[in-house]
N, C-alpha and C positions, 0 to 999 in steps of 0.2 A: 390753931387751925387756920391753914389761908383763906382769905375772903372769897367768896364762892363769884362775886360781883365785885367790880371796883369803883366802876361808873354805871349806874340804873335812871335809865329816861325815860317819863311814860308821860306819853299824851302832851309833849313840850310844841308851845306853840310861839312862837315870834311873831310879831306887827309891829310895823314901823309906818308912820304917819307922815307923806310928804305933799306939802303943801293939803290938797282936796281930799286925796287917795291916799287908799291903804295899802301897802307891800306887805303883803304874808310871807316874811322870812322863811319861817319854820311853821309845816303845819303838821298835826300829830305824830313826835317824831318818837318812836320807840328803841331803844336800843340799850342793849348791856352788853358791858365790856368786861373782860376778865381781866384779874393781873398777867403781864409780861404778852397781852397780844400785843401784833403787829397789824394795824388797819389803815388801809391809805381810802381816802375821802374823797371822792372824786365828782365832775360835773362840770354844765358850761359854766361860764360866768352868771352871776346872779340868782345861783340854785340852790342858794345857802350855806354852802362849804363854809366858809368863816363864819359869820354866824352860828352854826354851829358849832365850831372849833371856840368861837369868842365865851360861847355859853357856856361850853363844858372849863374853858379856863376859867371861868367867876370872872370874865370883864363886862361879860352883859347877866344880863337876869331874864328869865321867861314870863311870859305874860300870863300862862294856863299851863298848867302840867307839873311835875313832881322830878326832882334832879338830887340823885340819893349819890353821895362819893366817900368809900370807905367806907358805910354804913351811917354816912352821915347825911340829912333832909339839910342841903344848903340853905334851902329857903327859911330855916329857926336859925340861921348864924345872923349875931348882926357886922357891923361892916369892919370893925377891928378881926374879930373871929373871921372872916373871908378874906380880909390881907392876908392874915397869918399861916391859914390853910393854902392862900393861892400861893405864897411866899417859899412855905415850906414843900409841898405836896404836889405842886405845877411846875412845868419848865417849859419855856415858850420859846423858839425860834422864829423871827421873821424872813420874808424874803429880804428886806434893805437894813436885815441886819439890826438897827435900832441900837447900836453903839453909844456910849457919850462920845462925842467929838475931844472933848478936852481932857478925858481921862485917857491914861496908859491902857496897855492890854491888861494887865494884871490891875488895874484900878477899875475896869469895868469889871471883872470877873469876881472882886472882892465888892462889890458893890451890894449883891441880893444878903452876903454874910453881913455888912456894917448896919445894913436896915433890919435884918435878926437882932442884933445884938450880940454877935459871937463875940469873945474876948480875940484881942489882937493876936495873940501865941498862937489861939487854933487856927482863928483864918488867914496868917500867913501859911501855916503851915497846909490851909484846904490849898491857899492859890496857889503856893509850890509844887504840890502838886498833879493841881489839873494844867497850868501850863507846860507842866513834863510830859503827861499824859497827851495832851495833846501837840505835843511839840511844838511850844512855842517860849520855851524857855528865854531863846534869844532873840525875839522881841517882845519880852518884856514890859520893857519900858519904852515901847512906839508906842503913839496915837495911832488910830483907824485911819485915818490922811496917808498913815506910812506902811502901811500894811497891803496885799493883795485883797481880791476878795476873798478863795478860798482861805488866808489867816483871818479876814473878818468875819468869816462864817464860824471857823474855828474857835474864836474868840467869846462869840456869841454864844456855842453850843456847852463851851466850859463855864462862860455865866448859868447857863439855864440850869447845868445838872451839878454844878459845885455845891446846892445844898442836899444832892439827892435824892428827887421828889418819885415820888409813885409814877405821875404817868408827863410825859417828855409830847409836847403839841410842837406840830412842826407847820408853818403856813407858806408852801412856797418854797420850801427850803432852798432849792438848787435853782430858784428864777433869774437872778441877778448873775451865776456864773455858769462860766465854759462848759462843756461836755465832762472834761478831762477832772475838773475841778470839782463837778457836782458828781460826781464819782467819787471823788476822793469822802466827799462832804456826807454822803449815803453810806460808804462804809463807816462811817466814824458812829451814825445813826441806827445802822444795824448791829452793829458791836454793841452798843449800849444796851440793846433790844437784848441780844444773848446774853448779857447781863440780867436780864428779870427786868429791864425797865418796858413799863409799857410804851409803846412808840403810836401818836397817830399823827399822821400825813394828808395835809391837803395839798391834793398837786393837780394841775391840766394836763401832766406829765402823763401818758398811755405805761411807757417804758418803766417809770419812777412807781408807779399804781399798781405794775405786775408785780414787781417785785415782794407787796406785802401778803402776808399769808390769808388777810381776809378785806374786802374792796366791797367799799358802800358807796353806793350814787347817787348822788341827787338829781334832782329835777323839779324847779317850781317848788323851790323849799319843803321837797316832800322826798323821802327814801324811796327811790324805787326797785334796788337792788340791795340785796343785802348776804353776798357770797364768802364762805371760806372755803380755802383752796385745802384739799386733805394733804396731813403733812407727807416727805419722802419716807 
């Protein structure tokens, strides 16, 4: 039976202490998501959008509240069991990309398999092909220095889902490139999505934001919208 919830957030709250003052990240943030939505994250700056996104990928931790993924309470994993789950089950896009500078394209992409532990047979054979998949067969063997940025984005979105995780977090995705490019970089993102992956998107992007089928806002690290669009 599929999970009826994938990600369940109740009453998540963030604080961040600078210097004197308190910055209320996140203040009681409710929300479930199911497998294979498509939700883009939206708001000014400083409205939580990352924070958000950071929590739900296990890079931060909440200070109050309960964060259930897969029917699992993160909060009883200790910190081996959270790599392994963010390792296997997460896939993260940035906007500047976050490449090794010194590794190939296919050495960044085999990188989330060598920290698995996959045997070398399968994960030549994963990064074979996801650089097919994503046409990048024939570089290869560039570094990010040699590449565009739509193959650095490329590159980076065949890392994130070369182990096949539940749900694909995108921060920015298309900030760093052209028009023409983050077009390209969005269908590659939605395709995945028709695939059953879940897709969520923080963007400033209006354009980028319409296009998901359900658009949550923030403001003052609190949701204040929380719309799905009925499908066609």
């Amino acid at each position: 039976m599929p999970l009826a919830s994938l990600i369940q957030l109740k009453s998540i709250a963030r604080t961040f202490t600078l210097g004197d003052s308190k910055v209320h990240a996140l203040r009681d943030i409710n929300v479930s998501i199911s497998p294979g939505e498509y939700i883009a994250v939206m708001g000014p700056s400083g409205s939580g959008k990352s924070t958000l996104l950071n929590l739900i990928g296990l890079l931060d931790s909440a200070d109050a509240g309960a964060y259930t993924l897969e029917g699992r309470d993160v909060n009883t994993l200790d910190q081996n069991e959270l790599a392994k789950v963010r390792s296997e089950r997460i896939g993260f896009i940035f906007q500047s990309f976050h490449l090794v500078p010194r590794l190939t394209a296919a050495a960044n992409i085999a990188l989330p398999l060598i920290l698995s532990g996959m045997s070398a047979a399968e994960r030549n054979k994963r990064v074979e092909q996801a650089l097919k998949e994503y046409g990048l067969t024939d570089r290869a063997q560039h570094r990010p220095n040699e590449l565009s940025g739509g193959q650095r984005q490329r590159v980076a979105i065949a890392r994130a889902t070369v182990q096949r995780p539940a749900v694909l977090l995108a921060d920015e995705p298309t900030g760093n490139l052209d028009r023409v490019t983050g077009e390209e970089v969005v269908r590659l993102l939605e395709a995945l999505n028709a695939q059953g992956m879940t897709l969520i998107v923080v963007t400033h992007d209006p354009v980028l934001g319409a296009r998901a089928r359900r658009q949550i806002r923030m403001e003052d690290g609190s949701i204040v919208s929380d719309i799905t669009q009925p499908t066609a």
